[in-house]
MARSETOR-745392 format. One record per residue (C-alpha): y, z, x; residue number from 1. Coordinates in steps of 0.02 Angstrom, whole numbers. Layout:
<tortors>
north: Y	up: Z	east: X	k: NUM
...
</tortors>
This chain:
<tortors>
north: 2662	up: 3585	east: 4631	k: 1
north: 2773	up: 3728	east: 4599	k: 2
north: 2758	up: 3732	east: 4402	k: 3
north: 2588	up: 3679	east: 4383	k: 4
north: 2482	up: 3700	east: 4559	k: 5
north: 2361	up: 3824	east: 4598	k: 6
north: 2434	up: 4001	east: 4623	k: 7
north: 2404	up: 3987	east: 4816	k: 8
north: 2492	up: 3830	east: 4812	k: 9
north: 2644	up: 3877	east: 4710	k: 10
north: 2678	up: 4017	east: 4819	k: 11
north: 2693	up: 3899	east: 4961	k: 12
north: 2803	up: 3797	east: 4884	k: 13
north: 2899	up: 3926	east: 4833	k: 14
north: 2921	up: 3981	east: 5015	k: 15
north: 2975	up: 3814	east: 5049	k: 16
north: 3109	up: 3779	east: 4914	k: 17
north: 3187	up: 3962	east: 4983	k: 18
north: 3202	up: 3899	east: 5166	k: 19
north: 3275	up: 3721	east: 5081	k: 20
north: 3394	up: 3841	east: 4962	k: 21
north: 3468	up: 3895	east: 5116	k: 22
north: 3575	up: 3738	east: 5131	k: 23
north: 3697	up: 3702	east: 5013	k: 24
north: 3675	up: 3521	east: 4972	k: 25
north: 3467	up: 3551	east: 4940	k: 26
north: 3529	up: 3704	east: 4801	k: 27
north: 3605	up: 3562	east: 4700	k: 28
north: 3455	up: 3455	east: 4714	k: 29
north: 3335	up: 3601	east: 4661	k: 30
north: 3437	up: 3663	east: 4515	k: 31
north: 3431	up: 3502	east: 4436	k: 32
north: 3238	up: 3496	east: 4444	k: 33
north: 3187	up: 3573	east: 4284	k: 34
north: 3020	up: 3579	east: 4348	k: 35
north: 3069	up: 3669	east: 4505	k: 36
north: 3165	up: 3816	east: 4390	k: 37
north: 3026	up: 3840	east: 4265	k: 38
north: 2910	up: 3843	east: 4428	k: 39
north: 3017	up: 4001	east: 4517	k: 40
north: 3039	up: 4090	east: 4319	k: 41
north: 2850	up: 4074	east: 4318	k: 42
north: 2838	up: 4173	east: 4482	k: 43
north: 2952	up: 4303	east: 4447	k: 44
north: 2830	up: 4329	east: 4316	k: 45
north: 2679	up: 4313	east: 4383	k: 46
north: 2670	up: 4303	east: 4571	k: 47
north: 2612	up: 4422	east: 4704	k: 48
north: 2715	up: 4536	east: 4777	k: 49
north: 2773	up: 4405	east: 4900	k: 50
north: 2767	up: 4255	east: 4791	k: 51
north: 2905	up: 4378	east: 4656	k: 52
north: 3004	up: 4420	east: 4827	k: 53
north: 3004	up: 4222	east: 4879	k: 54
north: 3053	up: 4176	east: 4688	k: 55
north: 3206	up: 4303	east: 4678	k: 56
north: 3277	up: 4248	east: 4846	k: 57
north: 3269	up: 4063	east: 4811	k: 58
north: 3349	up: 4093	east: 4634	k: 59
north: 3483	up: 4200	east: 4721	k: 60
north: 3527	up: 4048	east: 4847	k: 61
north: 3535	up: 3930	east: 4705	k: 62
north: 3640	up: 4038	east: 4593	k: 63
north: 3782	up: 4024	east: 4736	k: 64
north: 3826	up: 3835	east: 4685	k: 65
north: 3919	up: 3771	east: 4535	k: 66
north: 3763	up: 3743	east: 4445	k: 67
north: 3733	up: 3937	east: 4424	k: 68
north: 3745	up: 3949	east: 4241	k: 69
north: 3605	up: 3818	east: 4237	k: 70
north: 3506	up: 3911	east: 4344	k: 71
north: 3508	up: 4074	east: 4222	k: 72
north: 3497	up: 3975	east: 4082	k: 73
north: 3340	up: 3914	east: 4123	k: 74
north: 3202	up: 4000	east: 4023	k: 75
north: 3133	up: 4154	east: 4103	k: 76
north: 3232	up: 4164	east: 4256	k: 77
north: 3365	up: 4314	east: 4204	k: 78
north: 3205	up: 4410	east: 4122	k: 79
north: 3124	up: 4376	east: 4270	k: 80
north: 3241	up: 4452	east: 4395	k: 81
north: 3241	up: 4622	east: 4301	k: 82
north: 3075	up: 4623	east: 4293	k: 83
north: 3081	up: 4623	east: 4473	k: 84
north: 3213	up: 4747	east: 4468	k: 85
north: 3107	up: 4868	east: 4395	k: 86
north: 2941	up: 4838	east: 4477	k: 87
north: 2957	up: 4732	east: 4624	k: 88
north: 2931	up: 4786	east: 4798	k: 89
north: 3104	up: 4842	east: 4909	k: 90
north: 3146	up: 4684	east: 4969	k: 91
north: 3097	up: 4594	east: 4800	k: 92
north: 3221	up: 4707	east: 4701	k: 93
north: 3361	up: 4691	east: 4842	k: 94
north: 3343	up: 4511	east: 4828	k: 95
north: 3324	up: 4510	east: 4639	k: 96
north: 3502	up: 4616	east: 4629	k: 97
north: 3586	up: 4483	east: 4747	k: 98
north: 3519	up: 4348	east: 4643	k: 99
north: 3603	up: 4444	east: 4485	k: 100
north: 3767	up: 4463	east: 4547	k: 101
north: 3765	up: 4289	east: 4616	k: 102
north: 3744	up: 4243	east: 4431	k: 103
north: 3899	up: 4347	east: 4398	k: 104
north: 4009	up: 4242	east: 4508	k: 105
north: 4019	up: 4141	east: 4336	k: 106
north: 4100	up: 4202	east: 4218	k: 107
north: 4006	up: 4162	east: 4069	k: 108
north: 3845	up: 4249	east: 4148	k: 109
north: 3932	up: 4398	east: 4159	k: 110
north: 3914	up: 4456	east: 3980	k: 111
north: 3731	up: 4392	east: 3995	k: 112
north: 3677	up: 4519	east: 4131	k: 113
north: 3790	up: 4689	east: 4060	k: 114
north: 3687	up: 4635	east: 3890	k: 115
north: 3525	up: 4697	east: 3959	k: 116
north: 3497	up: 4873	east: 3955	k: 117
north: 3353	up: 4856	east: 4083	k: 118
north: 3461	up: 4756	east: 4199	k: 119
north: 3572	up: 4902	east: 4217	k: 120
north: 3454	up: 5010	east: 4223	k: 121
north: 3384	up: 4922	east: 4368	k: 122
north: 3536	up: 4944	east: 4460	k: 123
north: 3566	up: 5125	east: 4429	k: 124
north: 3403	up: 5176	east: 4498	k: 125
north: 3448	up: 5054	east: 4663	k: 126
north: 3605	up: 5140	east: 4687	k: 127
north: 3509	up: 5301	east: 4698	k: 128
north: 3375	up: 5245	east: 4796	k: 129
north: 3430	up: 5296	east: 4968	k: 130
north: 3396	up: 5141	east: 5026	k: 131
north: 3547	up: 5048	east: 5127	k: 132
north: 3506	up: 4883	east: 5072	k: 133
north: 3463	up: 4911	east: 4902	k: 134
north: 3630	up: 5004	east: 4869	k: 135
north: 3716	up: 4876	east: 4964	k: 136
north: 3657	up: 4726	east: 4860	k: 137
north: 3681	up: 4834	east: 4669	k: 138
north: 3850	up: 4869	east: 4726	k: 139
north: 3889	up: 4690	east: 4769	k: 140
north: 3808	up: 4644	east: 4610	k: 141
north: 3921	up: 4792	east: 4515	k: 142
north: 4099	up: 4709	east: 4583	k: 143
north: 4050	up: 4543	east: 4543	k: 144
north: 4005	up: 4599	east: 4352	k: 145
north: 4162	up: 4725	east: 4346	k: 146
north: 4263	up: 4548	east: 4355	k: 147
north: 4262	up: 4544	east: 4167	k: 148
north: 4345	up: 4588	east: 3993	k: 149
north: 4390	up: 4774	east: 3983	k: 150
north: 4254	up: 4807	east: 3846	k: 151
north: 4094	up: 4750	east: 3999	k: 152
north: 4213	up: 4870	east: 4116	k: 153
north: 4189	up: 5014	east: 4010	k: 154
north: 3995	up: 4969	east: 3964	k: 155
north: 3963	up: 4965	east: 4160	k: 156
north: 4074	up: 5142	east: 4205	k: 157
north: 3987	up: 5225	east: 4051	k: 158
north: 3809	up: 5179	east: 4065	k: 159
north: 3666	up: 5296	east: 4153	k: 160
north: 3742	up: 5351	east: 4324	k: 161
north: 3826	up: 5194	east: 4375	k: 162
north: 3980	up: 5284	east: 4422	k: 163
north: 3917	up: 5423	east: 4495	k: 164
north: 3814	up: 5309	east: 4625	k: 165
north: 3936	up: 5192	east: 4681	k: 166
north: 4050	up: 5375	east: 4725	k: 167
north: 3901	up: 5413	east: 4825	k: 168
north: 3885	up: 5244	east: 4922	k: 169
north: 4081	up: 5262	east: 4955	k: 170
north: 4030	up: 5417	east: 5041	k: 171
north: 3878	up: 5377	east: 5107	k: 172
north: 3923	up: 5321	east: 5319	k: 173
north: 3939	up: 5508	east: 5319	k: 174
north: 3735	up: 5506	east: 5262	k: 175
north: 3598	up: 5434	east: 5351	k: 176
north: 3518	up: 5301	east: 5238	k: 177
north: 3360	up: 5207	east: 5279	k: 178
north: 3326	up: 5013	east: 5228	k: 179
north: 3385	up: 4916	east: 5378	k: 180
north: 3409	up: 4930	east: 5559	k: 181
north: 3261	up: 4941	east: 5690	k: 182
north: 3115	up: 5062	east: 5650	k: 183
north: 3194	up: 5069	east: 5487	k: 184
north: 3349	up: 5169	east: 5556	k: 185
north: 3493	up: 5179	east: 5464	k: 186
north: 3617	up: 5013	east: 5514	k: 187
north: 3782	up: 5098	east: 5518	k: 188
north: 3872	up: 4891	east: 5481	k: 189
north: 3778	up: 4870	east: 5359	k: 190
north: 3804	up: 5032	east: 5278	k: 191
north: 3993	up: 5013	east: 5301	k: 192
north: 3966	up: 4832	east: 5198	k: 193
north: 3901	up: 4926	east: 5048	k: 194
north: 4029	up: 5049	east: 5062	k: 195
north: 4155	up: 4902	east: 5042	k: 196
north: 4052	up: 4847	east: 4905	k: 197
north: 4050	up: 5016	east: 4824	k: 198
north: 4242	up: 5037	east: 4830	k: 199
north: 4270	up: 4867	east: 4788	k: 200
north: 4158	up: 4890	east: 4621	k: 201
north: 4256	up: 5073	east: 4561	k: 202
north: 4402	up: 4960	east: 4608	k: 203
north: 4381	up: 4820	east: 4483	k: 204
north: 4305	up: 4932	east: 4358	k: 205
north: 4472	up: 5024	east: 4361	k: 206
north: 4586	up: 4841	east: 4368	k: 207
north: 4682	up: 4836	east: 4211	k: 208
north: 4570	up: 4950	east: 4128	k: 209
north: 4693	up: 5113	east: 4073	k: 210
north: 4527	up: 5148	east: 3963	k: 211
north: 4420	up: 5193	east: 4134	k: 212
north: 4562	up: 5276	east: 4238	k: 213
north: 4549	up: 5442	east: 4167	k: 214
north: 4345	up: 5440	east: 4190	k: 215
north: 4339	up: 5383	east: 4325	k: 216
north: 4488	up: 5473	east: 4430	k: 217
north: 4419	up: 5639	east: 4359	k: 218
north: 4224	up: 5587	east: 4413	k: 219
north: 4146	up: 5709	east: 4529	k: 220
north: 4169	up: 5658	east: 4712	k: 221
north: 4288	up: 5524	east: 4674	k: 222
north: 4430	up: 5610	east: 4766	k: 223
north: 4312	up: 5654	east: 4926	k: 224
north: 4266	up: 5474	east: 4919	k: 225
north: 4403	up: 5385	east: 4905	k: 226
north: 4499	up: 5473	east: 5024	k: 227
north: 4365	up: 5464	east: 5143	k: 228
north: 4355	up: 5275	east: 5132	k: 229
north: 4552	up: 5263	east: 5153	k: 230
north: 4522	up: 5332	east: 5322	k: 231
north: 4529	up: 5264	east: 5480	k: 232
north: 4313	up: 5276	east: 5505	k: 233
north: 4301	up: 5147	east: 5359	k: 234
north: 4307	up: 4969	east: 5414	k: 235
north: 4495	up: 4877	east: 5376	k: 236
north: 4443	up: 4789	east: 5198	k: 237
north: 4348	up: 4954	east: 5135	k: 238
north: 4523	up: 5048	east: 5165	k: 239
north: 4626	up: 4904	east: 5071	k: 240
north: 4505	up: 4915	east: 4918	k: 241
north: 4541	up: 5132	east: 4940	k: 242
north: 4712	up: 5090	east: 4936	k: 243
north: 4712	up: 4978	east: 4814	k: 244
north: 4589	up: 5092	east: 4685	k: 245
north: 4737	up: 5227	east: 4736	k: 246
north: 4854	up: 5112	east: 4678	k: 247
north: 4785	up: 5045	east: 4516	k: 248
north: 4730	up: 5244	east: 4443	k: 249
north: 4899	up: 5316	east: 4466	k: 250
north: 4994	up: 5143	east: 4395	k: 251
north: 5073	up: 5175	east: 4226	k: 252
north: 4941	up: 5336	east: 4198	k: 253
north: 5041	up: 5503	east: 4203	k: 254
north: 4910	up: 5607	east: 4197	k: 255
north: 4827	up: 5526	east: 4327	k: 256
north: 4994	up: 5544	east: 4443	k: 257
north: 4986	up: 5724	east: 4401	k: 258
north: 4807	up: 5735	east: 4444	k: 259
north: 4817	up: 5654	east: 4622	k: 260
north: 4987	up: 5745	east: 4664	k: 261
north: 4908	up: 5907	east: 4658	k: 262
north: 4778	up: 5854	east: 4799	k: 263
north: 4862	up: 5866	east: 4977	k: 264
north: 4719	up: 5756	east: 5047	k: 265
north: 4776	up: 5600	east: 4944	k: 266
north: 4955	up: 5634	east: 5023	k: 267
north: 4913	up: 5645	east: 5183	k: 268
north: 4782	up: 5498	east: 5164	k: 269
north: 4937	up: 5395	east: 5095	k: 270
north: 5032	up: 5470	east: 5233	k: 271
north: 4907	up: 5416	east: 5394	k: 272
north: 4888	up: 5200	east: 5296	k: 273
north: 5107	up: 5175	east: 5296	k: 274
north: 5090	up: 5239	east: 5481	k: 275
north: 4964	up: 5151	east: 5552	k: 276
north: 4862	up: 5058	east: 5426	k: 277
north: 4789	up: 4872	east: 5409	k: 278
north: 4952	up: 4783	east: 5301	k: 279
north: 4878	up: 4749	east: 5135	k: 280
north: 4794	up: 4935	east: 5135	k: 281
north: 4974	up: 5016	east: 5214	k: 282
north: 5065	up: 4903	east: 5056	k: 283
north: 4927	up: 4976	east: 4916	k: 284
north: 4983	up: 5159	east: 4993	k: 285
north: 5159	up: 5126	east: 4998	k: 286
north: 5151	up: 5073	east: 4819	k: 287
north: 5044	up: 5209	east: 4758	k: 288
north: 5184	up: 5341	east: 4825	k: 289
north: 5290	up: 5230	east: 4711	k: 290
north: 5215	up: 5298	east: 4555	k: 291
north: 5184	up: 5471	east: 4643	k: 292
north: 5349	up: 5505	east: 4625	k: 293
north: 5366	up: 5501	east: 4466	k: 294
north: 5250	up: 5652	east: 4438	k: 295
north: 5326	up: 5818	east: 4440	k: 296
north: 5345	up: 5877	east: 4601	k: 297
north: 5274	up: 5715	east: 4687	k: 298
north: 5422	up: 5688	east: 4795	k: 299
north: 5437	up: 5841	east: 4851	k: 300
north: 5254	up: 5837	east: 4883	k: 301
north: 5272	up: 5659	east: 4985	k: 302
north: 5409	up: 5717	east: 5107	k: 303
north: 5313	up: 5876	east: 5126	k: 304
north: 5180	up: 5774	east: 5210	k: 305
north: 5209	up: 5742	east: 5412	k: 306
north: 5264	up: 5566	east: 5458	k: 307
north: 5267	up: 5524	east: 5282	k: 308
north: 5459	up: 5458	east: 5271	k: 309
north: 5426	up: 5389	east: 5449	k: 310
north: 5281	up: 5301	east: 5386	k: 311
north: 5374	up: 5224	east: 5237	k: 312
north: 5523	up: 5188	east: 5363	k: 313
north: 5416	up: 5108	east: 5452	k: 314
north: 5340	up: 4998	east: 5297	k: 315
north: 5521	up: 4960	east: 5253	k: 316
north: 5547	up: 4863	east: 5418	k: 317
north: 5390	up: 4768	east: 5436	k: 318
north: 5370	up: 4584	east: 5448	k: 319
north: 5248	up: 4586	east: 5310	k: 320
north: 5316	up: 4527	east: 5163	k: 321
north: 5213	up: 4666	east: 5045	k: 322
north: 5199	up: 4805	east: 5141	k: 323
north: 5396	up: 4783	east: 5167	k: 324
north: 5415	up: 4776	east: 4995	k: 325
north: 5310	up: 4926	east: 4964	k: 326
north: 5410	up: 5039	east: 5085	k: 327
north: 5563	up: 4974	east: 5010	k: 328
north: 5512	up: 5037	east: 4841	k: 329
north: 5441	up: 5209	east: 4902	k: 330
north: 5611	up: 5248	east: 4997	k: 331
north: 5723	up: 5199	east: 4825	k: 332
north: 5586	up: 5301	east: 4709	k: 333
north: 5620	up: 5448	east: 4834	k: 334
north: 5797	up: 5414	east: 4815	k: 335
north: 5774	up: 5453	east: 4628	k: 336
north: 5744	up: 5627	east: 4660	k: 337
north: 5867	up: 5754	east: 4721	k: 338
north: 5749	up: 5821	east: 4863	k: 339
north: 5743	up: 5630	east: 4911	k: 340
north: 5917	up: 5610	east: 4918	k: 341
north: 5939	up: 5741	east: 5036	k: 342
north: 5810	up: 5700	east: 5144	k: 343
north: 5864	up: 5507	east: 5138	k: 344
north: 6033	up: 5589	east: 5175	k: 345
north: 5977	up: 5653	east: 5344	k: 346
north: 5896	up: 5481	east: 5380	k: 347
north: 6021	up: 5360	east: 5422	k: 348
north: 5869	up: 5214	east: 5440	k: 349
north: 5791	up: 5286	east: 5266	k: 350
north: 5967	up: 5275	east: 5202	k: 351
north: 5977	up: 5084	east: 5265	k: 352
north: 5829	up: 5032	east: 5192	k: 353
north: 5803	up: 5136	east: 5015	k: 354
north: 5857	up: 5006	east: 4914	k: 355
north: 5811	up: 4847	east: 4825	k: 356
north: 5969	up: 4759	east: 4919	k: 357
north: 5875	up: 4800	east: 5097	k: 358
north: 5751	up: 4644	east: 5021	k: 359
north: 5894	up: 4541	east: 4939	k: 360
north: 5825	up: 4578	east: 4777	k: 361
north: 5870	up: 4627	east: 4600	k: 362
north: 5826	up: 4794	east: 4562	k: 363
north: 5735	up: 4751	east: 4425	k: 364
north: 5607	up: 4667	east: 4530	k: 365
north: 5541	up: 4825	east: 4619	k: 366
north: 5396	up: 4911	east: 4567	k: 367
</tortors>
């Protein structure tokens, strides 16, 4: 019915293998119907509006199994979802973008999807659509592709306004969006989801990647961004990615170290995660003042910071393995400098806990 039934009828069907897709167990049964693939390719092709919308969704449920790869293979399908990208309704190109990036959960797809020009395209213009749920789901579709070799990192940072959008989404709970919530008012969650989504894609764009720190750490905004998503507003995994995008742009980049040392709101951002924040984030921070002290002047710029050698004190003495690790590490790279020393000096607990021995470990294992 789906691949060769009246156009009335395949939509129906179509609506009916989305609500099946839902489960996991019918996804496997669907993506091994050839028929049943060729049937949803032909309607991203050639449906109505709300047979294109049903298509996309159904594809995206099905591309969350293990049979994903045979799900974009299938003729028509990935040409199909840009094409709904570009010139599907708001819902159909939300749902086409989550169908992408569940594609991208394999690996091999990944290349697939950065290969089309339009497909990026089609995300660029989402991110800058002012819509909630359309930046939410090209931002979730941006971190899954940004898993990849450096060479698909550096074709996704460079192309159109990629960049330059995800910064925005980062700072966007600060801007009223529409695209979800009652009366179409902004949904502050689900606003906070894409800005995890936004930090989490700049994050793995950045992973490994020494090519995209300097872009990307001298983009316009980034700084505002990031250090507004390290705050205490942003939900507890968005501030672990802020951290951890801190971390990773300052690790083994001087100029980079140089770059962030000269802006007092990193510091005290740094400063307010190894006081109070959630573990993984207050670890990310404590290692990120790790490498800040080895820029010129970045000691003396961390202790100049309130609370900051409190806060790393305080790291050194936690029960979490990292973030004790982290604190650890900050308090011995402060302990490299002679500004450090002195204020360790005063510190009889920074004293105590400055070095690699406070962890029963070699030196050589600290960051």
């Amino acid at each position: 019915m789906l691949a060769s039934g009246p156009p009335n009828a395949c939509e129906k069907a179509c609506g009916l293998i989305q609500n099946l897709s839902v489960d996991p167990d019918n996804r496997i049964r669907i993506a091994s119907s050839r028929g049943a693939l060729r049937g949803l390719a032909n309607l991203l092709w050639t449906g109505t509006q709300k047979g294109m919308e049903d298509a996309a969704a159904a594809v995206g449920n099905m591309a969350a199994t293990a049979e994903s790869r045979v799900v974009g293979n299938t003729d028509g399908v990935m040409e199909g979802l840009v094409g709904v990208l570009l010139k599907g309704s708001d819902k159909g190109k939300s749902d086409a973008a989550a169908a992408l990036g569940n594609l991208a959960v394999n690996q091999g797809m990944r290349s697939c999807i950065v290969g089309m020009p339009q497909c990026l395209e089609g995300l660029c213009r989402m991110l800058h659509s002012n819509d909630a749920r359309q930046g939410a789901e090209a931002a979730c579709c941006l971190q899954n592709l940004a898993v990849s070799t450096n060479e698909v990192k550096q074709a996704l940072a460079g192309y159109g306004n990629i960049l330059a959008g995800l910064i925005a989404l980062m700072d966007s709970t600060s801007v009223p969006m529409s695209g979800w919530g009652e009366n179409n008012e902004p949904g502050w969650q689900e606003m906070r989801q894409a800005q995890e989504d936004a930090c989490s894609a700049v994050l793995n764009l950045v992973a490994g990647c020494s090519e995209n720190k300097r872009n990307v750490a001298s983009a316009p905004g980034l700084i505002r961004a990031m250090v507004h998503t390290m705050g205490p507003e942003a939900t507890d995994t968005a501030r672990e990615y802020a951290a951890g995008l801190l971390q990773n742009l300052v690790f083994n980049h001087a100029e980079n170290r140089e770059l962030m040392v000269r802006h007092s709101e990193v510091l005290v951002a740094v400063s307010e995660l190894v006081n109070s924040g959630p573990e993984r984030a207050a670890e990310c921070a404590a290692i990120a003042a790790v490498c800040l002290c080895k820029a010129e002047g970045g000691a003396t710029g961390l202790l100049a910071v309130r609370g900051m050698l409190e806060g790393l004190i305080t790291c050194s003495q936690s029960s979490h393995a990292g973030r004790r690790k982290g604190g650890v590490a900050a308090l011995h790279a402060l302990s490299l400098d002679a500004n450090g020393r002195y204020a360790l000096a005063r510190n009889g607990a920074a004293r105590e806990h400055s070095h690699p021995s406070a962890l029963g470990l070699p030196h050589e294992t600290v960051y």
